[in-house]
N, C-alpha and C positions, 0 to 999 in steps of 0.2 A: 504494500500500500504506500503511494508517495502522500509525503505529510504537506501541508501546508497548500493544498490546490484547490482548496474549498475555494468557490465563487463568490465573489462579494459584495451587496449590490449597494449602492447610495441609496440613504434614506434621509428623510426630512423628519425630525421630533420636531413637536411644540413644548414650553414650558412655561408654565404660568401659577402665579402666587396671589392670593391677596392676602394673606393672614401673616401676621408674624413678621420674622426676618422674610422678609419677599424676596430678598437679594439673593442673600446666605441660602434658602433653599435651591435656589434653580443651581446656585455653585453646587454647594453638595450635591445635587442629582447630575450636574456635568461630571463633575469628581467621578462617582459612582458607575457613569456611562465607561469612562477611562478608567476607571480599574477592573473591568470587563472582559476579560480574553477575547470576548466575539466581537468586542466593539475597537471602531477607532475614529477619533475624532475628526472630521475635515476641518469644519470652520464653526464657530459660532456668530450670530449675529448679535448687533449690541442689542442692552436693554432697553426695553420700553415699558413705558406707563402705559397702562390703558385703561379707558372708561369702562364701567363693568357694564356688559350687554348679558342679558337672560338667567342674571344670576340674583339672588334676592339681597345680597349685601351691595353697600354702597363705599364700600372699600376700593378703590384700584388697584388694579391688576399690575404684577413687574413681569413682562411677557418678553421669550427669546423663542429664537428656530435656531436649532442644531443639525449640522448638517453630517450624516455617519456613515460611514462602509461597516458592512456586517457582515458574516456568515449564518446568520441567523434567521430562519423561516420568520415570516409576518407574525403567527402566532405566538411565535417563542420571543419575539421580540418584545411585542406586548404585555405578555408576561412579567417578562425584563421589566417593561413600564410598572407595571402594578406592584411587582415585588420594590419596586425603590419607591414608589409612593407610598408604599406601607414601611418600608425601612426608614424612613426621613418622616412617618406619622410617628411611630412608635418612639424614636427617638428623642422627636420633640416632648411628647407625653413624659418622657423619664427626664425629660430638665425638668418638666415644669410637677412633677411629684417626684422627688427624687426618696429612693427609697422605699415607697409606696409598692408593694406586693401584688395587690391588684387595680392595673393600670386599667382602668376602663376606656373604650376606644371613643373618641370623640364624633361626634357625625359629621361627616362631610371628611373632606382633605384639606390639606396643607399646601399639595403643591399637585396641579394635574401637568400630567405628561400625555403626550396623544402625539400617535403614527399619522405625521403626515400624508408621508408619499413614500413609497417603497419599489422604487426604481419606476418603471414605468407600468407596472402593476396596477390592476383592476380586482379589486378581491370585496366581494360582497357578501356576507353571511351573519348570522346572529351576534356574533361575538367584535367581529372587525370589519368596516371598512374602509377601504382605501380604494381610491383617494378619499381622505375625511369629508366626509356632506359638507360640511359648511366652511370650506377655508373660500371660496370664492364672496363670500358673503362677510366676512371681516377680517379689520383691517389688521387688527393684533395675532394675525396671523401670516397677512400678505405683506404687510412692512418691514417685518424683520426678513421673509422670503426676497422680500424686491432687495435689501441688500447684500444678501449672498448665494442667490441662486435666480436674477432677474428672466434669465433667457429658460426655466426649466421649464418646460410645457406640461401642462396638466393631461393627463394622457386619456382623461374621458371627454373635456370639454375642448381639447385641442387648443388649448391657448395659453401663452405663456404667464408668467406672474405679471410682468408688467404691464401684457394688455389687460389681466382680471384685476389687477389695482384701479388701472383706470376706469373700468366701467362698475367701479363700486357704487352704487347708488347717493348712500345717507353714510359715509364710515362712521364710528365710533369715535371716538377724540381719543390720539395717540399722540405722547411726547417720548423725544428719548430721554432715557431715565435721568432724573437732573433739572431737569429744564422745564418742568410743571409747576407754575405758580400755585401755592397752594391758595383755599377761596379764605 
């Protein structure tokens, strides 16, 4: 068997926080991605603030796209996803009870992670889709895209990020991180 010939395809994660350290999560969950034997980092894109769309808090969101070569099936990847969102929940839980035996799990998350694009992959089923329904549809997802993958075409809707940033209708209000007056 020759070692090392697994196929590797580029994928797009999203990363998004509004609780807590917003910062410090999406790092530890890049961290996390990089100390991964399946994963390797290409690029990150900077952070951004965004306005919370369809979420019932009125906290903003510190939102990145990471961009990753893998050997890793869509499923298993996802996985990956859920296992570091539970690993960076639990985590937090043990700062904020330290000592405490039994940690009860909080509702909701700390930091969601979501399969953007997984090469040029079309995968539709209960558990995963890809391409994610709704990155044409906001912008906290297509702003940090249009700065490190402008030219990649969405391989259902045939069009690249740059042309679906511009035909965004209504976006959401997005600052890079920093630079949002607060009200």
């Amino acid at each position: 068997m020759v070692r090392g010939n697994k196929k590797r395809t580029r994928v797009y994660v999203s990363l998004g926080s509004n609780q807590g350290d917003r910062v410090g999560f999406i790092q530890q969950a890049v961290q996390l991605f990089k100390d991964n034997e399946h994963i390797r980092i290409i690029e990150c894109s900077s952070l951004y603030e965004t306005q919370p769309v369809g979420s019932d808090s009125s906290e903003w969101f510190v939102n990145a796209v990471v961009a990753i070569e893998t050997d890793l099936g869509a499923l298993d990847l996802l996985a990956l996803c859920h296992s570091i969102e539970e690993r960076l929940l639990s985590l937090h839980l043990a700062e904020k009870m330290p000592g405490s035996p039994n940690k009860k799990k909080e509702s909701g998350k700390i930091i969601d992670i979501d399969v953007l694009f997984y090469g040029d992959k079309i995968l539709e089923n209960d558990d995963l889709q890809i391409p994610h329904p709704k990155i044409q549809k906001r912008a906290y997802t297509l702003v940090p895209l249009l700065e490190i993958a402008p030219e990649f075409t969405h391989p259902k809707l045939v069009k690249t990020i740059a042309q679906l940033y511009e035909e965004l209708p209504l976006p959401e209000l997005i600052y890079l991180y920093g630079t949002r007056e607060e009200e």
